[in-house]
C-alpha positions as CSV (number, residue, x, y, z in Angstrom):
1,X,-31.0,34.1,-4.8
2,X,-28.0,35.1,-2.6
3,X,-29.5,32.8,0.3
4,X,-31.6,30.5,-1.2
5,X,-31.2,27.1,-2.2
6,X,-29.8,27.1,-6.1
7,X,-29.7,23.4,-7.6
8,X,-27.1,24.7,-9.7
9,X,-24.5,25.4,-7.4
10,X,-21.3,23.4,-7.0
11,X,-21.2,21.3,-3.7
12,X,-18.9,22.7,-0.8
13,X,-16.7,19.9,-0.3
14,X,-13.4,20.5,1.0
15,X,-10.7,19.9,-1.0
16,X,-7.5,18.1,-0.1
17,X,-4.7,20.1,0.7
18,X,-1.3,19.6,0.9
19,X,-1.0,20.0,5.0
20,X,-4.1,16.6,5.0
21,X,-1.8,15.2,2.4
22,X,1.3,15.8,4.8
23,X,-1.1,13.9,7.4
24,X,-2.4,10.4,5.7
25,X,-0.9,6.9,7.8
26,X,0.8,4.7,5.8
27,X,-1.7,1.7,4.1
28,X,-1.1,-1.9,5.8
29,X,0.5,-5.2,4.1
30,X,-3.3,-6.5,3.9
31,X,-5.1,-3.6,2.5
32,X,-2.0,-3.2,0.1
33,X,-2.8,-7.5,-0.9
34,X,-6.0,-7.0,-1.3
35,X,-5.5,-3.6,-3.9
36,X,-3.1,-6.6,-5.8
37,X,-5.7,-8.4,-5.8
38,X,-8.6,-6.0,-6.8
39,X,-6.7,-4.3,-9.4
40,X,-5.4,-8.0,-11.1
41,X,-8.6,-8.9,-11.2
42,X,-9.8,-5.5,-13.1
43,X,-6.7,-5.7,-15.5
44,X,-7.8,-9.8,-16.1
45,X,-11.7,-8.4,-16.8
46,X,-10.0,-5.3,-18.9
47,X,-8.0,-7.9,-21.1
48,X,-11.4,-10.0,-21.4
49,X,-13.4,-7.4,-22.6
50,X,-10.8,-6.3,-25.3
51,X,-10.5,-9.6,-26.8
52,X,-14.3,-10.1,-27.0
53,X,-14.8,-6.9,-28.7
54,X,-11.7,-7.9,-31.0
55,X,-13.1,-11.0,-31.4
56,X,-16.3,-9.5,-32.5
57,X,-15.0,-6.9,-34.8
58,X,-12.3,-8.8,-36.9
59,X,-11.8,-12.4,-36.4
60,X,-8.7,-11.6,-39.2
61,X,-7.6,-9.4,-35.9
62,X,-8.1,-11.9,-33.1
63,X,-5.8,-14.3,-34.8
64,X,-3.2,-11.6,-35.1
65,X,-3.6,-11.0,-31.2
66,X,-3.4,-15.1,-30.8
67,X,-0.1,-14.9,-32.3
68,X,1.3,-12.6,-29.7
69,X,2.9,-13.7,-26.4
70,X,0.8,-14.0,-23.4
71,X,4.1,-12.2,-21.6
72,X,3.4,-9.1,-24.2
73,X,-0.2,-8.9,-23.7
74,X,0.4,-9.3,-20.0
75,X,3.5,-6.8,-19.5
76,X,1.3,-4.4,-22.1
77,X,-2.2,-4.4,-20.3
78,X,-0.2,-3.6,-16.8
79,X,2.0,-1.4,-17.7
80,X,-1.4,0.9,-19.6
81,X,-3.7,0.0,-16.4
82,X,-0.9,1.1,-13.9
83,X,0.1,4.2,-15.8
84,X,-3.2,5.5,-16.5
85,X,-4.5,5.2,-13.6
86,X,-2.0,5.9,-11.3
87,X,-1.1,9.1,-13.7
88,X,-4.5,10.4,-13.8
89,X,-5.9,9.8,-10.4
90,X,-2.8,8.3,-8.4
91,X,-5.2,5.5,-8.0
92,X,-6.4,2.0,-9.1
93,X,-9.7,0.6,-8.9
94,X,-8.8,-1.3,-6.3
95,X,-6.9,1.6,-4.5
96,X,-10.2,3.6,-5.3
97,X,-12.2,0.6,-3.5
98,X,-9.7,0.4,-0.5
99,X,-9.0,4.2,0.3
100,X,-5.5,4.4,-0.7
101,X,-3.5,6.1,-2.8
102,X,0.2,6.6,-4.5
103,X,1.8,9.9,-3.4
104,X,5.9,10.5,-3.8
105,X,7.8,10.0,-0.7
106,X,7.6,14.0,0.0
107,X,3.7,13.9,0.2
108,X,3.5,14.9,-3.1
109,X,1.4,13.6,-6.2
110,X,3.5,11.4,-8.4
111,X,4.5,12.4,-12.0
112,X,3.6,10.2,-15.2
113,X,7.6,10.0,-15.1
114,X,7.6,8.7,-11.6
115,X,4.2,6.7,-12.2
116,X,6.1,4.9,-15.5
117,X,9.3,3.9,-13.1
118,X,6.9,2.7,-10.3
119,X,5.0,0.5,-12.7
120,X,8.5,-0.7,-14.6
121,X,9.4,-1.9,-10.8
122,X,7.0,-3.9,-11.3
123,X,8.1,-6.8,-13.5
124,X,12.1,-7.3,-11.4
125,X,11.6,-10.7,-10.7
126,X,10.5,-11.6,-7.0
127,X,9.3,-7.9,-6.7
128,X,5.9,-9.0,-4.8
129,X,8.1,-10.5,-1.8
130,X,10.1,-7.9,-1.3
131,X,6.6,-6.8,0.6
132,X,8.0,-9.2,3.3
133,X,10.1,-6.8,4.2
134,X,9.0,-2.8,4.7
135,X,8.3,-1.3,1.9
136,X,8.4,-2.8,-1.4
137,X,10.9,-2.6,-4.6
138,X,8.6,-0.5,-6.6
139,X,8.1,1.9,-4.2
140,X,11.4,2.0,-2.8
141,X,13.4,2.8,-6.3
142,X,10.4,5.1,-7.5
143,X,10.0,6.9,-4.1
144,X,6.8,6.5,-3.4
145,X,4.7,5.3,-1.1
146,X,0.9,4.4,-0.5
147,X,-1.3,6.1,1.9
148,X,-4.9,5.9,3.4
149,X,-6.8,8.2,2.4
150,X,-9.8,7.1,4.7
151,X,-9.7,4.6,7.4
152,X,-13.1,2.7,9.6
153,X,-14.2,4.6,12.3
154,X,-12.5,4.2,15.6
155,X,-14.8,2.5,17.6
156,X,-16.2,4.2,21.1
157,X,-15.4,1.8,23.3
């Protein structure tokens, strides 16, 4: 079975390696928006399903979760979505969507350490408009920065 076809064996796909990692542009202001957007709207559907299956399970526990801040739930369900994600994979679903990802500023992957400080950036006040400028707050102080990792075809013309 040395030349045949086996079902079995794993596909030859080539890995990335730390030279394509040295080589991945920068992601624009618009695909970086849009993650924003993506990955609120997962975190918002995230939160949703929780509290349904809370609601369902103990209606004793849904009224304990009433009784907690919005700002805690919020600041809670971010900070998990951000750090697991980004810790895991170094992306979001919406990152995963848009074909970008979080890598330190040295083209490495980031750390759960570095991941944690990224997502803390997060919550400084005014942090989404400091986008305005080059590179935002959370990945300035965390020193990181997000990358494409697959861009449309160039067109022919």
């Amino acid at each position: 079975m040395s030349e045949q076809f086996n079902p079995y064996q794993s596909p030859n796909a080539p890995m990335q390696t730390q030279d394509a990692l040295d080589e991945l542009p920068l992601a624009g202001h618009g695909r970086r928006f849009l993650t924003l957007v993506l990955d609120y709207l997962a975190i918002f559907l995230i939160v949703v399903a929780l509290m349904i299956v809370a609601a369902v399970i103990d209606a004793e526990l849904m009224a304990k979760i009433e009784k907690v801040p919005d700002f805690i739930i919020n600041i809670t369900a971010m900070t998990t979505f951000y750090v697991f994600f980004e810790g895991i994979w170094g992306r979001t679903p919406g990152k995963f969507i848009l074909g970008t990802m979080v890598l330190t500023d040295d083209n490495t992957r980031p750390t759960i350490k570095t991941v944690f400080i990224r997502t803390l950036c997060r919550f400084i006040p005014f942090e989404p408009f400091s986008f305005f400028g080059e590179r935002g707050w959370h990945d300035k102080i965390s020193d990181t920065k997000v990358v494409l990792t697959r861009s449309r075809p160039k067109s022919s013309d």
